[in-house]
C-alpha positions as CSV (number, residue, x, y, z in Angstrom):
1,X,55.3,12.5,4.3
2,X,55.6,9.4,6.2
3,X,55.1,8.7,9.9
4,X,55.6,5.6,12.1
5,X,53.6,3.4,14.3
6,X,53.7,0.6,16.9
7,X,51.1,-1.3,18.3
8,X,51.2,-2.7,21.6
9,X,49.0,-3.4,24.4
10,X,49.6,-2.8,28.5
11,X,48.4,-5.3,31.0
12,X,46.9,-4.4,34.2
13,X,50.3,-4.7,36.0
14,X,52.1,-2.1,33.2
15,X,53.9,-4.3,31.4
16,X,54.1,-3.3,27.4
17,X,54.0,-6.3,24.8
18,X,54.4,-5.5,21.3
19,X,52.0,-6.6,18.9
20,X,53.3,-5.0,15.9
21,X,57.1,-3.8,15.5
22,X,57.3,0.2,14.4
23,X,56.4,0.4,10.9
24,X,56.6,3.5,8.5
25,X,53.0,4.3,7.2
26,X,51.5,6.7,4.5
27,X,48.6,9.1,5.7
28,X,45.5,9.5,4.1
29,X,45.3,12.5,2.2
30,X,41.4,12.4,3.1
31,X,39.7,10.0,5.6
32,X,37.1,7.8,3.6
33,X,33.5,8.3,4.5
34,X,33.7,5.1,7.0
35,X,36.0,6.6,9.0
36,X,33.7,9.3,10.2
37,X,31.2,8.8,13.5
38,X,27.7,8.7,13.0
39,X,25.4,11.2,14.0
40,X,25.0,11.1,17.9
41,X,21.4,9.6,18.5
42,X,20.8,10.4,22.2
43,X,18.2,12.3,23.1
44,X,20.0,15.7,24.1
45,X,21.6,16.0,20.2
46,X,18.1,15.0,19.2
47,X,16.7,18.0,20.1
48,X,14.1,15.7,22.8
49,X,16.1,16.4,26.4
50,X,14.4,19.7,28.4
């Protein structure tokens, strides 16, 4: 299965610019271990915040 994707970027006005034309693109079957988050650190997820 493919899908496509276009990159652009919008100023503070609205204007679209294109930075990359559409482009068909594979998925990952799996995302690597990089792609993940980290572990939250703040203090709440910790197990610190009352």
């Amino acid at each position: 299965m493919t899908m496509t994707i276009k990159v652009y970027e919008v100023d503070h006005q609205g204007r679209a610019q294109v930075l990359r034309p559409e482009t068909e693109v594979t998925p990952l079957g799996e995302p690597e271990y990089s792609h993940e988050f980290p572990a939250c650190q703040c203090p709440l997820c910790m197990g610190g915040a009352s």
